[in-house]
DOTINU-111503 format. One record per residue (C-alpha): residue number from 0; residue in one letter; z, y, x. Coordinates in steps of 0.1 Angstrom, whole numbers, plus 2048, in hexadecimal, padded with zeros to 3 digits. Each point is the difference from the previous one (the first is absolute). Example, Ala and Ser with C-alpha at 12.3 -4.5 7.8 and 13.67 -1.06 7.14 Angstrom:
<nodes>
- 0,A,84E,7D3,87B .
- 1,S,7F9,822,80E .
</nodes>
This chain:
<nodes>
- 0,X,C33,2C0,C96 .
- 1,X,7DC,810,7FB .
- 2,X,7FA,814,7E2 .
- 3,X,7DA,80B,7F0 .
- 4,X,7FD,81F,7F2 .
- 5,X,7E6,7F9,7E5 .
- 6,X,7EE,81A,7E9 .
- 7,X,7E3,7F9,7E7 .
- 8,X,7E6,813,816 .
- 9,X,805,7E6,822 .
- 10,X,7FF,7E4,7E8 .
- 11,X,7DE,80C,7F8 .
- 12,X,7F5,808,823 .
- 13,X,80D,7D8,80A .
- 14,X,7EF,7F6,7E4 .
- 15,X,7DD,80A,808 .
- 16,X,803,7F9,825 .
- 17,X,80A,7DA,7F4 .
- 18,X,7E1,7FE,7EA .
- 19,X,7ED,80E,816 .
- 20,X,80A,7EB,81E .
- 21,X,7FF,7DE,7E7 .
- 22,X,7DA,810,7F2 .
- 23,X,7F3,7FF,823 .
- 24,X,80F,7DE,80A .
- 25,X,7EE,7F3,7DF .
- 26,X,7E2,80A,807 .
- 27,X,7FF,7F3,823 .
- 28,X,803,7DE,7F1 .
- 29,X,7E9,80B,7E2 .
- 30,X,7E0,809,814 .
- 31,X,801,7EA,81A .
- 32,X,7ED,7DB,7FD .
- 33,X,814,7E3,7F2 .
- 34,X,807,7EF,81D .
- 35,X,7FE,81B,81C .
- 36,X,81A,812,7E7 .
- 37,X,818,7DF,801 .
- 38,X,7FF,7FF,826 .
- 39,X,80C,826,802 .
- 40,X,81A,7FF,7EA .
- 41,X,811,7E4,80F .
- 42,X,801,819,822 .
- 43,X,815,81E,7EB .
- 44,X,81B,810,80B .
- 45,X,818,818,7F1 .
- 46,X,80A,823,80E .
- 47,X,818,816,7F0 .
- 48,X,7FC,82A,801 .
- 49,X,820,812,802 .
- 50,X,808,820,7E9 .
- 51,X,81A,814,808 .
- 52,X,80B,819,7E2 .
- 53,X,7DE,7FB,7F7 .
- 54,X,7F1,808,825 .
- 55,X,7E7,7E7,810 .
- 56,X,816,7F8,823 .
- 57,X,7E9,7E4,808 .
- 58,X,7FB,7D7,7FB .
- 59,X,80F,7E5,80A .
- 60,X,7FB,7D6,801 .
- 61,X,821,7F5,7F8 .
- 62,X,818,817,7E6 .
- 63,X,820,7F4,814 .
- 64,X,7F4,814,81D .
- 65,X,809,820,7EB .
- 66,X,81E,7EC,7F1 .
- 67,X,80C,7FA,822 .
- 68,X,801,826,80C .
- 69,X,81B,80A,7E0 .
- 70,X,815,7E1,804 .
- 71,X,803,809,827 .
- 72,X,808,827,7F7 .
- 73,X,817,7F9,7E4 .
- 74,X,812,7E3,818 .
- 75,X,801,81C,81B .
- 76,X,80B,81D,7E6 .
- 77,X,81C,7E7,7F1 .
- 78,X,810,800,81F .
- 79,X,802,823,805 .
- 80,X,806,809,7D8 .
- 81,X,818,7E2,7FC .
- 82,X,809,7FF,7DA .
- 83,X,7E7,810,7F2 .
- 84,X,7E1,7F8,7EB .
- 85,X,7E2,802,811 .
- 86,X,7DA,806,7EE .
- 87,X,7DF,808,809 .
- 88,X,7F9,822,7F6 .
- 89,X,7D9,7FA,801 .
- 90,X,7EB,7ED,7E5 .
- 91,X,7EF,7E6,813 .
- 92,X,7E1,7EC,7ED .
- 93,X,7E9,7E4,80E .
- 94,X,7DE,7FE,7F1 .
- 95,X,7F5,7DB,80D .
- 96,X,7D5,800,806 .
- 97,X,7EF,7E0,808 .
- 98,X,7E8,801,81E .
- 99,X,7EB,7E8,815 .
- 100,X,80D,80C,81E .
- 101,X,824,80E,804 .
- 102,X,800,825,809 .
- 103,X,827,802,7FE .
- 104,X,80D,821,81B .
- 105,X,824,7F1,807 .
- 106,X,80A,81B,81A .
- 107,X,7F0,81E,7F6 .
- 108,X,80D,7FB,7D9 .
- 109,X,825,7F7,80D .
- 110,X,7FD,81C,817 .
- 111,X,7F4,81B,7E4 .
- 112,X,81A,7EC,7E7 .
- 113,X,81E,807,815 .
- 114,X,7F6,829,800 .
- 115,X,7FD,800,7DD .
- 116,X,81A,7ED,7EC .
- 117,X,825,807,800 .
- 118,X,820,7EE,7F6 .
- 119,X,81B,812,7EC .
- 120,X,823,800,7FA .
- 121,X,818,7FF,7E4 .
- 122,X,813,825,80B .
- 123,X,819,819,7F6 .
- 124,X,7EB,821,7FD .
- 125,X,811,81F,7FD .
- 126,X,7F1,815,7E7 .
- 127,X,807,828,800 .
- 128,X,7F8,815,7E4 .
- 129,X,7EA,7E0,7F3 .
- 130,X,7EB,7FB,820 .
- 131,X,80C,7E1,81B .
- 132,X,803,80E,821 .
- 133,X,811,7EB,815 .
- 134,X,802,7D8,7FA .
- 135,X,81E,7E7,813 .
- 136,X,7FF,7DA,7F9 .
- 137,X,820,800,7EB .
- 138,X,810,818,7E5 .
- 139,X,81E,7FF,816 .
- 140,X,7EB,80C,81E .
- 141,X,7F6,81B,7EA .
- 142,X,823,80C,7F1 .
- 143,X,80B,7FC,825 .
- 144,X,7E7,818,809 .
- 145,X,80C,81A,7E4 .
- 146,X,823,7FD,808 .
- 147,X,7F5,809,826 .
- 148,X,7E9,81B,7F6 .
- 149,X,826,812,7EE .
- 150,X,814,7F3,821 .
- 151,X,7EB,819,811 .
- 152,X,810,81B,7F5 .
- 153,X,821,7F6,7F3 .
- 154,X,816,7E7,80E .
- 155,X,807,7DD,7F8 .
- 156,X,827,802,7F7 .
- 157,X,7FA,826,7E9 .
- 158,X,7E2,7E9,7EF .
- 159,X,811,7DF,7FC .
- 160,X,823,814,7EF .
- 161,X,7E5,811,7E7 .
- 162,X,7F6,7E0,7F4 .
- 163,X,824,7F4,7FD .
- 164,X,806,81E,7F0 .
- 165,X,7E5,802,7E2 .
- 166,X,813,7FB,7E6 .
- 167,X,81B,817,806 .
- 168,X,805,820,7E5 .
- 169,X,80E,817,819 .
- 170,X,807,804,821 .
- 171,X,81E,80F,812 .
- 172,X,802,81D,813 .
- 173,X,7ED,7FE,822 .
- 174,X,81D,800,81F .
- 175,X,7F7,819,81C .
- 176,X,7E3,7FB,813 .
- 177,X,7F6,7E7,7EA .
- 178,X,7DB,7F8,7F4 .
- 179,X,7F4,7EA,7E5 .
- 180,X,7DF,7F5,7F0 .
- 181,X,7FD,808,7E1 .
- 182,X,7DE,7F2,7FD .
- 183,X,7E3,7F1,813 .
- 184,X,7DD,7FC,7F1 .
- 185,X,7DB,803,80B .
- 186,X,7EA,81D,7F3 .
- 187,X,7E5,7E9,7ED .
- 188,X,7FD,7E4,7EA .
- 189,X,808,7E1,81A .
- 190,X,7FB,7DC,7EF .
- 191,X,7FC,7DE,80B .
- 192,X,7E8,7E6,7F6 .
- 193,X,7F0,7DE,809 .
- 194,X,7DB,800,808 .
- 195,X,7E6,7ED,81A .
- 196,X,7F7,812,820 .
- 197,X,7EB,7F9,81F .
- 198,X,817,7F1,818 .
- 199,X,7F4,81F,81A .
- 200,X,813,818,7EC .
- 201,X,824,7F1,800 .
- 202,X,816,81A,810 .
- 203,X,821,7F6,80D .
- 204,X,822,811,7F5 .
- 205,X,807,816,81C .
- 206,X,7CF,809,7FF .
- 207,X,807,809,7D9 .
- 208,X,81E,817,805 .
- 209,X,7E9,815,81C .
- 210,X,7DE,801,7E9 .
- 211,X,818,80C,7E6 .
- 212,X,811,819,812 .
- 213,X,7E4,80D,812 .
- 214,X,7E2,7F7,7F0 .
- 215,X,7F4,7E7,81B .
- 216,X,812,7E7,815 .
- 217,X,7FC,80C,826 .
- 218,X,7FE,824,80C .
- 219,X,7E4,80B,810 .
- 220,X,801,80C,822 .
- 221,X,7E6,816,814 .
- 222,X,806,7FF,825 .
- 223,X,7F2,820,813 .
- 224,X,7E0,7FC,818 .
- 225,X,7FC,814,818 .
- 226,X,7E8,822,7F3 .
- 227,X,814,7FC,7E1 .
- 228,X,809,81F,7EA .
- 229,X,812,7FE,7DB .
- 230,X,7E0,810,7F1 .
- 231,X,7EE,7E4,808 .
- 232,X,818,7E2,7FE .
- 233,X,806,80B,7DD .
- 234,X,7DA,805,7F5 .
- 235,X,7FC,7DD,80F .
- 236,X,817,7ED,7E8 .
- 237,X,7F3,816,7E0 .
- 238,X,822,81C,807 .
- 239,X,806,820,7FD .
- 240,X,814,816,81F .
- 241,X,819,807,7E8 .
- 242,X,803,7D4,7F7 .
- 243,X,804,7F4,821 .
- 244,X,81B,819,808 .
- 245,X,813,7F8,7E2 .
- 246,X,802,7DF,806 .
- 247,X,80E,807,826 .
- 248,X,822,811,802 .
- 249,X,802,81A,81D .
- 250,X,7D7,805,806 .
- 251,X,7F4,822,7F7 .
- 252,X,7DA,80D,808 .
- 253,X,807,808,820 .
- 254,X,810,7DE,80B .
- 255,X,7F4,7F4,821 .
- 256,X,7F3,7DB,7FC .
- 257,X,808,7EC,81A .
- 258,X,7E9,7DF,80B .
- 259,X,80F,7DC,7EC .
- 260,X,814,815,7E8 .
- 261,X,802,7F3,7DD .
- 262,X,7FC,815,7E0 .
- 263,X,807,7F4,7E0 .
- 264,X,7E0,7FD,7EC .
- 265,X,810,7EF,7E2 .
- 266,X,804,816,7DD .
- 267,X,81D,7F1,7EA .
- 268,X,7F8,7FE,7DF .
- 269,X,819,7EA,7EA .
- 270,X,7F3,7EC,7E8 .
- 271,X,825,807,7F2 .
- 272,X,81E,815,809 .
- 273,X,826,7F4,800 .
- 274,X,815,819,7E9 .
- 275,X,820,803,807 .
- 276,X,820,811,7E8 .
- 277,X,81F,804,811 .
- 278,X,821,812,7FD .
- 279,X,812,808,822 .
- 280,X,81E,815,809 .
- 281,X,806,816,81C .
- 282,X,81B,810,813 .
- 283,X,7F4,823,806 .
- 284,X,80C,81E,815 .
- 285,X,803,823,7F1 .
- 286,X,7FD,819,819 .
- 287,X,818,819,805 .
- 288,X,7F7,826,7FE .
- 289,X,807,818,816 .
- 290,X,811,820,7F9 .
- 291,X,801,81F,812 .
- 292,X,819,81E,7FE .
- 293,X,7FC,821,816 .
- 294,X,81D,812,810 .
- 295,X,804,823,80B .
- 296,X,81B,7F7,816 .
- 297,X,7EE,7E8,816 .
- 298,X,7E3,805,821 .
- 299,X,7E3,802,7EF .
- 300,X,7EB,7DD,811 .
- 301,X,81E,7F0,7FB .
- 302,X,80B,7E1,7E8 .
- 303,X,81F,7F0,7F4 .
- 304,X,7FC,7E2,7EF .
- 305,X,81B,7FD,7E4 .
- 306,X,7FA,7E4,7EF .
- 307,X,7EB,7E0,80C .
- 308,X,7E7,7F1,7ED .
- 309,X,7FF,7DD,7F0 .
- 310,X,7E9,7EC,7EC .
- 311,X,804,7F1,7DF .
- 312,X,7F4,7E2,7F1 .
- 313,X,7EE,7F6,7DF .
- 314,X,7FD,7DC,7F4 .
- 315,X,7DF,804,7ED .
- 316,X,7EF,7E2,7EB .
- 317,X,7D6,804,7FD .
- 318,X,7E6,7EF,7EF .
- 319,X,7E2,7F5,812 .
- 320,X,7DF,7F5,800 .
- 321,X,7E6,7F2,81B .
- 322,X,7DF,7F3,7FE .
- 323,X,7FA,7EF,820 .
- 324,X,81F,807,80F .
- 325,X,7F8,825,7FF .
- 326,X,818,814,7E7 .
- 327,X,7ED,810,7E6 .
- 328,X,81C,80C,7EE .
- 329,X,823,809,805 .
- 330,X,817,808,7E6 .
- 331,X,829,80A,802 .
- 332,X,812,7F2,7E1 .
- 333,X,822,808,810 .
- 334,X,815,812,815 .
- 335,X,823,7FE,80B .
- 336,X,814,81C,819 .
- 337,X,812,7ED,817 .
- 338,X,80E,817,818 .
- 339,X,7F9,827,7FE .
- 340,X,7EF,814,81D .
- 341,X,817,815,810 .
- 342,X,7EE,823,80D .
- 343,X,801,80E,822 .
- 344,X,80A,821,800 .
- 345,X,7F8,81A,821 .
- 346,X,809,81F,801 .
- 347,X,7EA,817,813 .
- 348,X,80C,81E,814 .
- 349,X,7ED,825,7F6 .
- 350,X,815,814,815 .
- 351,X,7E5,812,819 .
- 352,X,811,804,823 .
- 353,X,7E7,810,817 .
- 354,X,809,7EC,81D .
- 355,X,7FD,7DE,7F1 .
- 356,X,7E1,7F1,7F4 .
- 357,X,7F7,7E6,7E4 .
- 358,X,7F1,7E7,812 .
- 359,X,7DA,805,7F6 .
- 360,X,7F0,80F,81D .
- 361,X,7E3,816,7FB .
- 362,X,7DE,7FF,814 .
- 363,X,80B,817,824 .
- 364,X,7DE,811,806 .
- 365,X,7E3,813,7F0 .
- 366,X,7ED,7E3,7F6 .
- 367,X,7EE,7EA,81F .
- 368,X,801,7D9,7FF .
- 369,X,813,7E6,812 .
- 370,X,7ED,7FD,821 .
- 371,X,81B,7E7,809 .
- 372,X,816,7E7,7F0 .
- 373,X,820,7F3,809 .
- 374,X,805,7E1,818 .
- 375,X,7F5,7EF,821 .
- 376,X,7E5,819,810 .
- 377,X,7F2,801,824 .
- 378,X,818,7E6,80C .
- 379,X,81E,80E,7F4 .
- 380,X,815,808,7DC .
- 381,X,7EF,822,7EC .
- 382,X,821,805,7F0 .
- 383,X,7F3,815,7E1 .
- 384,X,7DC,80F,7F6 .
- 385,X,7E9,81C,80F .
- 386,X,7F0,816,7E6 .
- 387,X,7DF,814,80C .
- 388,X,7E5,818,7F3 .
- 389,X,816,816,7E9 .
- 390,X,7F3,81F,7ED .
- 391,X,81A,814,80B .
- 392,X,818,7F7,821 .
- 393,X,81E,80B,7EF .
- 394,X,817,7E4,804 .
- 395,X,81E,7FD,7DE .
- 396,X,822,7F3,800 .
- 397,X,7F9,7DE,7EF .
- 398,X,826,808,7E8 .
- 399,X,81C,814,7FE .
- 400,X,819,7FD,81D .
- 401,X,80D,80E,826 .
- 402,X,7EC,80A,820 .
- 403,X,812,7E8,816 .
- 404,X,7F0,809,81F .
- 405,X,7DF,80F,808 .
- 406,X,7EF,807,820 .
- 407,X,7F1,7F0,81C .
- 408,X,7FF,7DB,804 .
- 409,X,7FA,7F3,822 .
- 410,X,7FB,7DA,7F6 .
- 411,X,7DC,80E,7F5 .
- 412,X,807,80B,7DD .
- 413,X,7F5,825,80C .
- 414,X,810,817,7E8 .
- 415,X,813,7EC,7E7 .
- 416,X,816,806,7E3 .
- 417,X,81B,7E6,7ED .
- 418,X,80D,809,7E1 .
- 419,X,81F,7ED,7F0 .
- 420,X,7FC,800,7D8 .
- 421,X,824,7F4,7FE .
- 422,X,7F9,7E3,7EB .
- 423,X,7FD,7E5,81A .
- 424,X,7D5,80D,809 .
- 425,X,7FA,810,81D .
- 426,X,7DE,80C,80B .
- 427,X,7ED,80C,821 .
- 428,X,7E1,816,804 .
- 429,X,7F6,7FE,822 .
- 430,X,7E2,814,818 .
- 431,X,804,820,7EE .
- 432,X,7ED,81D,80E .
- 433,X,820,818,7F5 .
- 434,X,81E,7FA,7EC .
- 435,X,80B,819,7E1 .
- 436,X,822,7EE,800 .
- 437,X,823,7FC,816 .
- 438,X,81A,7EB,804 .
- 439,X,819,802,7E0 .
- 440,X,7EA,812,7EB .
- 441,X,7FB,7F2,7DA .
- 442,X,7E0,7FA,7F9 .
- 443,X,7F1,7FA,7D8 .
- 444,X,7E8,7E7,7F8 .
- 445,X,7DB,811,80A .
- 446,X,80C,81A,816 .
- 447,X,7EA,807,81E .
- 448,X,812,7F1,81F .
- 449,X,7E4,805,819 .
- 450,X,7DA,7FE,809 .
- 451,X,7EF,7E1,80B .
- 452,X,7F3,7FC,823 .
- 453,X,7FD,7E8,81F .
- 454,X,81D,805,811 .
- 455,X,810,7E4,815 .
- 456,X,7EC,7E2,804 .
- 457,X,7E4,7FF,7EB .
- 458,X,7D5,800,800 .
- 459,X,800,818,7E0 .
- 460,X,80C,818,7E9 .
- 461,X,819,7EA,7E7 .
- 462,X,81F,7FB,7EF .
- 463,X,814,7E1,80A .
- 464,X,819,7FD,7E4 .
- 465,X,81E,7E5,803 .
- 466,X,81A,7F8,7E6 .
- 467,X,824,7F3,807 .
- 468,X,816,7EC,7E3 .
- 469,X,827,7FC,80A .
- 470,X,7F1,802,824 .
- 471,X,7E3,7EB,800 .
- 472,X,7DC,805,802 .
- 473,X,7ED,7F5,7DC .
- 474,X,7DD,804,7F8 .
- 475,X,7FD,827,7F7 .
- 476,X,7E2,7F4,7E5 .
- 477,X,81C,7EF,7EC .
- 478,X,810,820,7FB .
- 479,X,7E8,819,7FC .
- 480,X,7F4,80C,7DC .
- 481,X,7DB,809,809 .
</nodes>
């Protein structure tokens, strides 16, 4: 089915070609001699020029030529389009001219008529906020494709029990852990209407949900050449820095490109955004608190736990909203205590016993660095850490606690002292120039025990510091409060 799109102006414009063409013809057979002008009539032949929306394409000898080429590309559209109601979007005229000799351009005028008409199609548009955007070949292709476009983000049995569920006054209380819609909508004006399209833009269901989503049906895709840098990538497709790193989760500035890698080049822009209401309920923890009591009576460093901690629980109703499936807002309506938090309780010792220390562990020299860290060293274990380069070699008892031997150590410690803080810690200063300390003595927390030297196997002047737990060697860097 072809249709004309007729207006007084082209009526005018066919008009005067037609006279024009018939004026000419007549004078031809007006000015030429009686019977000369007989003999060359009887040799006229008829060509046809083609106008396409009013635009010369060419002439032909024979309309059905023209005829021909929309039958066979409706035929072959019909197939494709089954059901549908095919027309030629184009206004197609034929201004017929007599001539003695046919100058009729089959080829070239089929050739520039096939570039220039077009065929449309009865379609479903989907208009938003009053302008179509996206057109499917049957209004229930298009409500198909708004029903997907809400599926993305909520899913099909919360969407199908709102529908059921319209009409209901009130609702009951949610049960725990329970979420339901309360609404789903899009963020414009969405309509549907009937209207003729070119064929070309028909978009499929699963083509309209993308453009919709994301403002265009495929995601670009930039793949890294080698000499590549994000400055330039991004300038190349009209970006800024700050775009293409947006649209690629986990690249920063400084990213390394790697050859064949591909970047997202694609901004989303929605023509329309999914709007979601929902209730849901949630079973939620309520941290316990800790109390602590001090007592006089007890090693100060020391703790008694006297009541252990336990969570509670909360079931808590809120209302929310996304856009997108990103909340925007979040709302609690309700709140129910479910089980109270029980606190943990410690009571912490303040009783100050010289010998026995509180388990922090102050820095054991004048300053210096760690020149050495705990760990495999030289082939072998470096069972704690060598501090160098102090400001003054005065080496300090690390806590409070007993001198349980000091002197000589002929395993290649030099002059090494241990002290027992009586609290499970132990600790070891080892090549010691001199030692200020003996065996049994109390020592407090910062009190001078000797001076740092190179005694025993060493290169330099250091401390080498080890700490014991229960017996066994720990990192001394875990303990010390420097």
């Amino acid at each position: 089915m072809f249709f004309l799109n007729r207006n007084s102006n082209t009526k005018r414009l066919l008009m005067l070609k037609t006279t024009v063409a018939a004026a000419v013809a007549a004078s031809v057979i007006a000015f030429s001699s009686g019977p000369v002008a007989l003999a060359d009539s009887s040799k006229l032949t008829t060509i046809y020029h083609v106008y396409v929306n009013g635009t010369y394409i060419g002439n032909v000898n024979d309309k059905e030529v023209v005829d021909k080429v929309v039958a066979e590309k409706i035929g072959t559209m019909k197939e494709l389009l089954k059901h549908r109601n095919l027309k030629l979007g184009s206004q197609v005229q034929y201004i017929p001219e007599q001539v003695f000799r046919s100058t009729g351009n089959n080829n070239e005028t089929i050739q520039n008529f096939k570039n220039t008409f077009q065929i449309h199609a009865e379609a479903a548009a989907i208009f938003i906020d009053g302008k179509p955007v996206a057109f499917l070949e049957t209004k229930a292709d298009a409500e198909q494709v708004i029903r997907q476009l809400k599926l993305q983000y909520v899913p099909e049995d919360q969407l199908q029990a709102l529908e059921a569920r319209q009409a209901v006054p009130e609702l009951p209380p949610l049960k725990e852990n329970e979420t339901r819609l309360l609404d789903v909508r899009l963020s414009k004006n969405v309509s549907i209407e009937e209207q003729n399209v070119e064929i070309e833009k028909l978009m499929s269901p699963e083509q309209a949900v993308t453009f919709l989503r994301n403002g265009s049906i495929e995601e670009k895709k930039y793949v890294v050449q080698a000499g590549d840098v994000l400055e330039t990538i991004a300038h190349r497709n009209g970006m800024n820095l700050a775009d293409i790193i947006g649209l690629n989760p986990g690249l920063t500035a400084d990213s390394l490109l790697q050859i064949g890698q591909e970047l997202n080049i694609t901004a989303i822009q929605p023509f329309v955004e999914v709007i979601v209401e929902k209730e849901a309920n949630q079973v939620e923890a309520i941290p316990y608190s800790k109390e602590v009591t001090e007592d006089a009576s007890i090693p100060k460093g020391q703790t008694i736990e006297k009541q252990q901690g336990q969570n509670g629980s909360r079931s808590v109703t809120y209302l929310i909203s996304e856009q997108n499936g990103v909340i925007v807002k979040k709302d609690q309506t309700s709140e129910q205590i479910l089980q109270q938090p029980v606190n943990n309780i410690v009571i912490k010792g303040t009783k100050a016993i010289p010998s026995r220390g509180d388990g922090s562990l102050a820095w054991p020299a004048v300053g210096g660095y760690i020149s050495s860290h705990m760990g495999p060293r030289w082939g072998r274990m470096h069972k704690g850490i060598d501090i160098a380069r102090p400001s003054d070699k005065t080496i300090k008892a690390a806590d409070n606690g007993v001198v349980v031997s000091a002197g000589w150590d002929s395993g290649g410690y030099g002059n090494k002292v241990i002290v027992d803080h009586q609290n499970g810690l132990r600790t070891l200063y080892a090549h010691m120039s001199s030692l200020n300390v003996t065996a049994g003595q109390t020592v407090s927390k910062g009190q001078a025990i000797g001076i740092m030297g190179a005694t025993g196997n060493v290169t330099g002047v250091h401390l080498h510091f080890e700490v014991f737990k229960n017996g066994s060697h720990v990192n001394p860097v875990d303990y010390l409060n420097h």
